[in-house]
C-alpha positions in Angstrom: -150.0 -46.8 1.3 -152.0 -43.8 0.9 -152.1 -43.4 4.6 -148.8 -43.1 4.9 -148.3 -40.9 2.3 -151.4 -38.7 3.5 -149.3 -38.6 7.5 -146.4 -37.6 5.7 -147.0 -35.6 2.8 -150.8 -33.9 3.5 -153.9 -34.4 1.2 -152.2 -33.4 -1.9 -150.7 -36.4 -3.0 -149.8 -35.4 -6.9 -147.7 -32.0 -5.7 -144.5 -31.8 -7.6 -141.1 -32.2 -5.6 -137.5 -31.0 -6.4 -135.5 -34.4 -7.1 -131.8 -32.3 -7.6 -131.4 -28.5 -7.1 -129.9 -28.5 -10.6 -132.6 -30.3 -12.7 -135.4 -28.5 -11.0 -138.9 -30.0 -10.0 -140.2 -33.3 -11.4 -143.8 -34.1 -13.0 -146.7 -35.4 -10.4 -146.2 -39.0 -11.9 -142.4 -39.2 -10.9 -143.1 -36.9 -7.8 -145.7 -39.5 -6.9 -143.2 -42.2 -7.2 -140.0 -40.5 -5.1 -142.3 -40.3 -2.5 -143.6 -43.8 -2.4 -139.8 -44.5 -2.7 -139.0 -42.4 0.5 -141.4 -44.0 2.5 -140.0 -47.3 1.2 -143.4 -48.5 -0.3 -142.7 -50.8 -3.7 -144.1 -49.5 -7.0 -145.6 -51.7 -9.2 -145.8 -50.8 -13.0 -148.3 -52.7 -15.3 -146.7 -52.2 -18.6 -149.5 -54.0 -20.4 -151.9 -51.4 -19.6 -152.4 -49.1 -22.6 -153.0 -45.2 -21.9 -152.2 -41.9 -22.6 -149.6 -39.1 -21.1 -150.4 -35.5 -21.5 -147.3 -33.6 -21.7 -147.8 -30.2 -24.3 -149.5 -32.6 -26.9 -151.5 -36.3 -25.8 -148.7 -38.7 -26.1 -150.3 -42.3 -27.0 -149.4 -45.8 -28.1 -149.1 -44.5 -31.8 -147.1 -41.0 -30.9 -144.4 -43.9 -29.3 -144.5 -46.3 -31.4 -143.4 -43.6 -34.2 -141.1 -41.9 -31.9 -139.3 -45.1 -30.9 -139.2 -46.1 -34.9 -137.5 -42.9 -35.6 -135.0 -43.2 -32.8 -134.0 -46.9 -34.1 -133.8 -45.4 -37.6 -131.3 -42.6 -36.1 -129.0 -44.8 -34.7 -129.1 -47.4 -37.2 -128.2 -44.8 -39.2 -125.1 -43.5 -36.9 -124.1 -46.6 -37.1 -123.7 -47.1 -40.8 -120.9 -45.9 -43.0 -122.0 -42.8 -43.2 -119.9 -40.7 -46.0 -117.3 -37.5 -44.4 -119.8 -34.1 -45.1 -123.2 -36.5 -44.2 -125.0 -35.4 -40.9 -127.2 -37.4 -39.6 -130.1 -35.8 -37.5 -133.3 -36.4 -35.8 -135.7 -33.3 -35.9 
């Protein structure tokens, strides 16, 4: 697999690539996985594997757990009778 993406793609392997002209470039992970997808490799995702993500802050297991609680809270919340004048929002 890396040899194949190494013939096609150079040494660089993590360079980001434009997905849409409109959306602009993607991250290395994604850009990592449209190529394996172009050259018709399968991905494999582990999703038992805990780790971290470094976007502008370290994203770990807590940062989505508490993300994920407030998004479920949110829409629960859309859901309900919510009285005429109430906004609900997520910031």
């Amino acid at each position: 697999m890396l040899e194949k993406l190494r013939a096609e793609h150079g040494d660089t392997w993590f360079d980001r690539v434009q997905l849409f002209a409109e959306q602009g470039v993607m991250g290395e992970d994604f850009s990592f996985c449209a190529r394996l997808a172009k050259a018709e490799i399968p991905l494999h995702i582990h999703t038992g594997v805990k780790t971290t993500h470094q976007q502008t802050i370290w994203l770990c297991e807590e940062n989505y757990q508490g993300a994920l609680m407030v998004s479920r809270l949110t829409d629960a919340a859309k859901a309900a009778d919510v009285p005429e004048g109430v906004e609900v929002v997520s910031d």
